[in-house]
C-alpha positions as CSV (number, residue, x, y, z in Angstrom):
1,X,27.4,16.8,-6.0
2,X,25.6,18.4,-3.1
3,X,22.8,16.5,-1.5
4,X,19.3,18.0,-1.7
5,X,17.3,18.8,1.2
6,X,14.1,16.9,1.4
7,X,11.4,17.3,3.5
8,X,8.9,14.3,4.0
9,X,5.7,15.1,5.7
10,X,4.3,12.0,7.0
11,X,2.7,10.4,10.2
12,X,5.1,9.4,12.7
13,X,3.4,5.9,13.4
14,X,1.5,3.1,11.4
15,X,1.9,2.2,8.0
16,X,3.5,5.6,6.2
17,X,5.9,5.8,8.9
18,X,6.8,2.1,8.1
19,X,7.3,2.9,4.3
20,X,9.1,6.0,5.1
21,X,11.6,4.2,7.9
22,X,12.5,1.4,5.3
23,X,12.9,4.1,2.6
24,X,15.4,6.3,4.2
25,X,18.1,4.0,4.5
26,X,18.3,3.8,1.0
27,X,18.1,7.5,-0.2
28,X,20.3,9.3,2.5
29,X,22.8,8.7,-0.2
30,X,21.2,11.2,-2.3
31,X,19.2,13.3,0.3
32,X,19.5,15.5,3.7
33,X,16.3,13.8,5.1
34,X,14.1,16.0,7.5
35,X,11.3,14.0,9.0
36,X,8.2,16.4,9.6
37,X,5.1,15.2,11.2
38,X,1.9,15.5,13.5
39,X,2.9,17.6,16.9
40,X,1.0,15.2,19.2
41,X,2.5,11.8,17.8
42,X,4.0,9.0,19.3
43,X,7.2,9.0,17.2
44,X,7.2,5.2,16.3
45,X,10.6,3.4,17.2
46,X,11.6,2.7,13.8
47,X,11.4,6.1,12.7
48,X,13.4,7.2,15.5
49,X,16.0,4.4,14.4
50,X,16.2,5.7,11.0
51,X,16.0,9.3,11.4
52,X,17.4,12.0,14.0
53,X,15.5,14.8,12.4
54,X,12.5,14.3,13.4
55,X,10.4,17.5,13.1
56,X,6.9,17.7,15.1
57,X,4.9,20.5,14.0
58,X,2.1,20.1,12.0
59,X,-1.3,20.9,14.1
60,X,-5.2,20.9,12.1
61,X,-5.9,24.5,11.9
62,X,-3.4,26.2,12.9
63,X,-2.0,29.3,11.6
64,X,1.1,29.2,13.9
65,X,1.6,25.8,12.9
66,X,1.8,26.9,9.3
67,X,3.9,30.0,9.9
68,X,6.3,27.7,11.7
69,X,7.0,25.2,9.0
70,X,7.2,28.4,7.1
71,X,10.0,29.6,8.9
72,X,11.7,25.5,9.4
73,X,11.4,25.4,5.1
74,X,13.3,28.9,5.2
75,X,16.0,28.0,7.9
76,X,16.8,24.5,6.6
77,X,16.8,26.0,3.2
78,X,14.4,22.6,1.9
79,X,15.2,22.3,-1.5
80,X,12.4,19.6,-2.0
81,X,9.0,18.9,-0.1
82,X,7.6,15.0,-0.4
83,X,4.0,14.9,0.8
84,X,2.8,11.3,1.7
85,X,-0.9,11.5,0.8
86,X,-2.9,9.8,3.0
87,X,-6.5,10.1,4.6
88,X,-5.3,11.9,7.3
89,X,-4.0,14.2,4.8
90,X,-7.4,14.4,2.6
91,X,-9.1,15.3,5.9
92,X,-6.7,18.3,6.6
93,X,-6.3,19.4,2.9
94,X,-7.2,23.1,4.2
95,X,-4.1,22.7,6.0
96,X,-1.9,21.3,3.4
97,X,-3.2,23.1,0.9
98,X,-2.0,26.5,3.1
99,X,1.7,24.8,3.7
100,X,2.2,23.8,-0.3
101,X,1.1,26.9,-1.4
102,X,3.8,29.2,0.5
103,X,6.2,26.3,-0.3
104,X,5.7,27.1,-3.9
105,X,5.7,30.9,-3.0
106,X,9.4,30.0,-1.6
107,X,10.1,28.2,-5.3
108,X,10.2,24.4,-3.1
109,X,8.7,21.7,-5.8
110,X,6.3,19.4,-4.5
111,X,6.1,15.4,-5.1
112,X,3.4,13.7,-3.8
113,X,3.8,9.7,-3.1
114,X,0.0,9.1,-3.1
115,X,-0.5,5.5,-1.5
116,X,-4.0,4.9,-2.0
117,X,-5.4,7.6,-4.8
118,X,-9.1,6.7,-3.5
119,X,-9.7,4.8,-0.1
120,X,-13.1,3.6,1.5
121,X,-12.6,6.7,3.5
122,X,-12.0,9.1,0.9
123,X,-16.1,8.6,-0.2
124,X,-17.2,10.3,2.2
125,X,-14.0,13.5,1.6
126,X,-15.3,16.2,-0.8
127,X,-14.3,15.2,-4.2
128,X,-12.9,18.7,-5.6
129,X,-11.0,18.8,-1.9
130,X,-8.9,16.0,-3.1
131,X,-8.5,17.1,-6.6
132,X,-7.5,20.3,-5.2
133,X,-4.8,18.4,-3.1
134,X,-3.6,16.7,-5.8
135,X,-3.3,20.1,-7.6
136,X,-0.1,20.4,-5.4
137,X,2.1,18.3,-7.0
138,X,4.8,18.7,-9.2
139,X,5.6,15.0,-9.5
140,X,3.4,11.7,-8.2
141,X,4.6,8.5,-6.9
142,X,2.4,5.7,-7.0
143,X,2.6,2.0,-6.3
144,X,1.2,0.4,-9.7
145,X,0.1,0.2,-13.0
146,X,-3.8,0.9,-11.6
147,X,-2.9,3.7,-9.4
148,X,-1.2,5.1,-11.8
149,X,-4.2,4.7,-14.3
150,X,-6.3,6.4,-11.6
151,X,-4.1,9.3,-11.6
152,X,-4.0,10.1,-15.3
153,X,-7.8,9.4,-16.2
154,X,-10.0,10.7,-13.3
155,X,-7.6,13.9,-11.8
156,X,-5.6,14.3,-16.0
157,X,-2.1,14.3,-14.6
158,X,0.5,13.6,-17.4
159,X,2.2,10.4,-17.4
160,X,5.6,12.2,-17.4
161,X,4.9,13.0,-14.3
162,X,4.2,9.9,-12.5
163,X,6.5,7.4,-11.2
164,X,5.8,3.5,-10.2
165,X,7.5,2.8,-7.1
166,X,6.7,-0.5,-6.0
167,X,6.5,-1.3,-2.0
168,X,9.5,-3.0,-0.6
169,X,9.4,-5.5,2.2
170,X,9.1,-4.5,5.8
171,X,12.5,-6.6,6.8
172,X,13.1,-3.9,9.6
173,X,10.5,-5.2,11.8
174,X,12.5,-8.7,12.1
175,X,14.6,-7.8,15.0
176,X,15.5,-11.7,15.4
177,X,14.6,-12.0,18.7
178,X,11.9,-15.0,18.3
179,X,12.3,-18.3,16.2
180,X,8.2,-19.9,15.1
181,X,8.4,-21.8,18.1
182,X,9.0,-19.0,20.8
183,X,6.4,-16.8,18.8
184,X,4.2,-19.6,19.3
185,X,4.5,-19.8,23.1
186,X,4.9,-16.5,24.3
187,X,1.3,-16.1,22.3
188,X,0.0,-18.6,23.5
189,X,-0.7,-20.8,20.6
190,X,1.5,-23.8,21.0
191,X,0.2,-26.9,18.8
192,X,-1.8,-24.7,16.8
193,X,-1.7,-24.1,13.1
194,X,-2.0,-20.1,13.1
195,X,-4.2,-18.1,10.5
196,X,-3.2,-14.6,10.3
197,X,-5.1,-11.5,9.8
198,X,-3.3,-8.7,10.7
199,X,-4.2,-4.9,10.5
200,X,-7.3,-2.5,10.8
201,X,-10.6,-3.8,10.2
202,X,-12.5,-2.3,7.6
203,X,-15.2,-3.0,5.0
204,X,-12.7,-3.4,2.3
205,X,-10.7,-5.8,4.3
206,X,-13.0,-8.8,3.9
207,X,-12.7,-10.3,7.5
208,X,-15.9,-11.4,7.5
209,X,-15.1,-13.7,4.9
210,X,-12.1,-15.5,6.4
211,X,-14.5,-15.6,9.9
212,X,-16.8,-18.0,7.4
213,X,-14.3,-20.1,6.0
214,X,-13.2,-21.0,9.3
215,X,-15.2,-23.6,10.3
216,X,-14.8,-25.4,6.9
217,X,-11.1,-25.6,7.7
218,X,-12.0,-26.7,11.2
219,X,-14.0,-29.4,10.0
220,X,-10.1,-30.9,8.9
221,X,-7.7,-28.9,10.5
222,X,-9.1,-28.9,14.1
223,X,-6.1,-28.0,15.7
224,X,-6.6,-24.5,13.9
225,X,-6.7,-20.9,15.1
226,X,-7.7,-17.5,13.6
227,X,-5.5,-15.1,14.9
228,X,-7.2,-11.5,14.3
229,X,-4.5,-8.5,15.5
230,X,-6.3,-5.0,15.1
231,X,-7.0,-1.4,16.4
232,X,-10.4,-1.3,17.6
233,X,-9.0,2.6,17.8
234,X,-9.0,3.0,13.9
235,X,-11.8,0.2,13.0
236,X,-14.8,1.6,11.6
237,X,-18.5,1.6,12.5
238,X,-18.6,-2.1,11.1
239,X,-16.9,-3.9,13.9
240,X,-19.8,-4.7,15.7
241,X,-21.1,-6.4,12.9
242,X,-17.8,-8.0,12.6
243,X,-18.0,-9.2,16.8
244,X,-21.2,-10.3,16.3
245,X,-20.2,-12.4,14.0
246,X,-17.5,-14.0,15.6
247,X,-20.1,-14.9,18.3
248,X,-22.4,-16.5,15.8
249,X,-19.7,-18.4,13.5
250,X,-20.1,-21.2,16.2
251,X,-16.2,-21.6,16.0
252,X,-15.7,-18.6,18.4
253,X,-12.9,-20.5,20.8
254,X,-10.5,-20.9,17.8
255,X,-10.4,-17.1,17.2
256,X,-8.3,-15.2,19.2
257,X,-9.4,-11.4,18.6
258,X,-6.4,-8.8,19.8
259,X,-7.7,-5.7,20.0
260,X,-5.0,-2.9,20.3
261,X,-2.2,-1.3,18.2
262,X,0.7,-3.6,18.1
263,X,4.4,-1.4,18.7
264,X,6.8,-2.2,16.0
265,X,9.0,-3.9,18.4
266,X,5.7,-6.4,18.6
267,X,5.1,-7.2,15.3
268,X,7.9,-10.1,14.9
269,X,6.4,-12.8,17.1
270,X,2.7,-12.1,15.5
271,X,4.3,-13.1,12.4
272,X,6.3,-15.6,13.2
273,X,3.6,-17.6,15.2
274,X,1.4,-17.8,12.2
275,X,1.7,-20.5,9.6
276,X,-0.5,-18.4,7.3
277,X,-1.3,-14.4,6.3
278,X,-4.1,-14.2,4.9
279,X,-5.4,-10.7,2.9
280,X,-9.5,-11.3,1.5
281,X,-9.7,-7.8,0.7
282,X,-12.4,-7.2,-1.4
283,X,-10.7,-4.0,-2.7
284,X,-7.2,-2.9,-2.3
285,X,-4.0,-0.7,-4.5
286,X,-1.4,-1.8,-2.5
287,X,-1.0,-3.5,1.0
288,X,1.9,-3.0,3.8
289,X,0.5,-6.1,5.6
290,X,1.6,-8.4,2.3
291,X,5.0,-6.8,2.5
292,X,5.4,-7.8,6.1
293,X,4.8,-11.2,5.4
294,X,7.0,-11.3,2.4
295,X,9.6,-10.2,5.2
296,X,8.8,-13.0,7.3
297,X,9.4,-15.6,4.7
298,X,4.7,-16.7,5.6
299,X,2.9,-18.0,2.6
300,X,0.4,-15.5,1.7
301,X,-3.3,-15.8,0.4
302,X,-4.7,-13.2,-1.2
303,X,-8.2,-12.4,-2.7
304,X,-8.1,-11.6,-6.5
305,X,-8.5,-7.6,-5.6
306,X,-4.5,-7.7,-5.5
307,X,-2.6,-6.9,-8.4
308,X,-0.1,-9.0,-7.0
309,X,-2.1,-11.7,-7.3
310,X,-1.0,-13.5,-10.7
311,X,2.6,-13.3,-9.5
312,X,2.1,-15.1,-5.8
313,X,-0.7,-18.0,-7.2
314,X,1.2,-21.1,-7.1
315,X,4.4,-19.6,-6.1
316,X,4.0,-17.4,-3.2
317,X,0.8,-18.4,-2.2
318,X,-2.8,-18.9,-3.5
319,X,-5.1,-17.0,-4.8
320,X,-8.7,-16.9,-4.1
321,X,-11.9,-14.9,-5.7
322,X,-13.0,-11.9,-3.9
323,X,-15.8,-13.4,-1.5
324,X,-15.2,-16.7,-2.0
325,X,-15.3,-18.0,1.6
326,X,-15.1,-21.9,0.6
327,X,-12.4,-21.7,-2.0
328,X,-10.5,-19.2,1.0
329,X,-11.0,-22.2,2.7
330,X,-9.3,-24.8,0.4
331,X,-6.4,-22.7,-0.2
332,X,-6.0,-22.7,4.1
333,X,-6.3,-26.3,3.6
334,X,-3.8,-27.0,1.1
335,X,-0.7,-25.3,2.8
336,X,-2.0,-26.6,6.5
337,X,-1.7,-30.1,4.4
338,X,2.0,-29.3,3.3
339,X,4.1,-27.4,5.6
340,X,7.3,-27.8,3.4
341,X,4.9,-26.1,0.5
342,X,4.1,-23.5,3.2
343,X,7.5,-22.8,4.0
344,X,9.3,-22.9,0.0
345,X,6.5,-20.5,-0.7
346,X,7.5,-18.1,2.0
347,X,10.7,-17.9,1.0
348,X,10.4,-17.5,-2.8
349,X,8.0,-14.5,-1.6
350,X,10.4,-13.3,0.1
351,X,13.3,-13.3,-2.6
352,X,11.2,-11.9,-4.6
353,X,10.4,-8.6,-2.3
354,X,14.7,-8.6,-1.9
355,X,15.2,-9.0,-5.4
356,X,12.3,-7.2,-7.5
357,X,11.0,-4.9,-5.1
358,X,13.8,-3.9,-3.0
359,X,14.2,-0.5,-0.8
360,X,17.2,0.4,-2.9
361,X,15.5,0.2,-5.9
362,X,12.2,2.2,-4.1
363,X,14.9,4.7,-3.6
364,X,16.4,4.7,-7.0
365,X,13.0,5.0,-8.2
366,X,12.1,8.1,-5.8
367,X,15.0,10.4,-6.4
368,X,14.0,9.8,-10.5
369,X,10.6,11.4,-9.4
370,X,12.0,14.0,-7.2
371,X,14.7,15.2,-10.2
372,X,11.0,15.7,-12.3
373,X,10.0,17.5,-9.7
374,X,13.0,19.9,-9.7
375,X,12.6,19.9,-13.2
376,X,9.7,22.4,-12.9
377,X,11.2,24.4,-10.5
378,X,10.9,28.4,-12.1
């Protein structure tokens, strides 16, 4: 059977290009993949591992940008288009809106993989701007049982329609170049017991938080650090606040603060020098970062926002409430106290991400959406 020709508009870097990169593998058994994506964008090095058709073109208003995709649909003969929805997207649904609407003039069928179907960000994006977006799509891929729920009962789109794909684990950031102990060095945290919070601080993300249960873990784990890896680039308005904080918390010298974008190629020895990840989100649909450490084989803590959560309690992890700082604190506690806990948990989290959420699967599940998506095609 001949291969369709799918086009996936996404960002070339950070977490959608992640997803996408670990997807591809999987689904070039079914698909011609044709990477398109922003025209000013570092193209991060795992996409360029996975994929040489990589297509730069789309530009915020821009007409020739539009006629141009126009004319790479036309000449590449794109059977399908799959949009990853983001809030880049949401901010430049003029744009979108424009390209979708002559790719359904040109009979293409659009499914939308809509990662977060309402972010912190998307409050302050006109509401019938993102229900027109969503308009666009002829299928939707979402990550769970909420987002899904979200879908159908705030923008009415059939349940048909909708396909759960769940995230799969971010094994292709382990290159295997560092073991815990030369993670540990080269970062300078040798002898310490490592609490990770990785990613973009935001109000949602519930740093401040962990930054409070720290000295409660200090007052029995002394030889512990909180190791904070961000990009001040994308962090909003509240990272002052968040600073200031760290300043006050009286435990400031055990929290090492790293403030730019880590390359893929970087990411291994932050994970592998921490003996924790920890995720106190106070509101979250699905998270790239717990997928990471799933890859790495960490323990994970998680705040109960996480749908995850009654899966990884006991077994993966711990759970904490949303807030909580002091139990946060006990569940730091009680893997520092056990490394052997620490480590069987990281592995059973990560069999599970090979076994129950794998990218073949996420690929399986994918191609089901697209074939509703052709399905409509007039």
């Amino acid at each position: 059977m001949k291969k369709m020709n799918v086009a996936f508009f996404t960002s070339a870097a950070r977490g959608l290009a992640h997803y996408v990169a670990h997807l591809l593998p999987e689904i070039k058994s079914d698909v011609n993949p044709y990477y398109v994506t922003y025209a000013n964008q570092e193209v991060d090095i795992l996409v360029k591992e996975q994929s040489d058709k990589v297509y730069q073109m789309v530009q915020n208003q821009s007409a020739s940008s539009i006629l141009e995709i126009v004319n790479f649909l036309k000449s590449k003969k794109i059977d399908l288009i799959n949009l990853h929805v983001s809030d880049t997207v949401r901010r430049m649904h003029i744009q979108y809106f424009a390209i979708m609407s002559y790719a359904k003039y040109l009979k293409i069928p659009v499914c939308l993989t809509i990662h977060d179907v309402f972010t912190i960000e998307s409050m302050y994006i006109d509401p019938a701007a993102i229900e027109l977006l969503y308009t666009l799509g002829d299928s939707y891929i979402v990550g769970n049982e909420s987002e899904k729920d979200k879908l159908q009962f705030y923008f009415n789109k059939k349940e048909k329609d909708i396909t759960i794909v769940p995230h799969g684990p971010y094994t292709l950031f382990n290159k295997k170049k560092h073991t815990e102990n030369s993670a540990k060095k080269e970062l300078g945290v040798e002898g310490k017991k490592v609490i990770l919070f990785f990613g973009q601080i935001r109000p949602n993300k519930g740093l401040k938080y962990l930054i409070k249960a720290l000295p409660l873990v200090l007052e029995k784990e002394k030889d512990a650090i909180l190791y904070v890896s961000t990009d001040l680039h994308l962090s909003t308005p509240e990272l002052n606040d968040y600073l200031i904080r760290v300043e006050k918390s009286g435990v400031s010298k055990n929290i090492r603060m790293v403030k730019d974008y880590v390359p893929s190629d970087e990411v291994e020895k932050i994970f592998k020098a921490a003996d924790v990840v920890v995720l106190p989100y106070t509101q979250v649909s699905q998270s790239g970062i717990l997928n990471l450490a799933f890859a790495f084989k960490k323990p994970v803590i998680v705040s109960n926002a996480f749908s995850e959560a009654p899966i990884i309690n006991g077994k993966m992890g711990y759970v904490f409430p949303s807030t909580d700082y002091k139990t946060l604190a006990s569940c730091i506690l009680k893997i520092f106290s056990m490394k052997d806990l620490g480590k069987s948990m990281g592995v059973k989290g990560y069999d599970y991400s090979i076994n129950k959420t794998s990218w073949k699967n996420a690929a399986k599940l994918t191609y089901d959406s697209y074939k509703i998506a052709l399905g409509k095609k007039k």
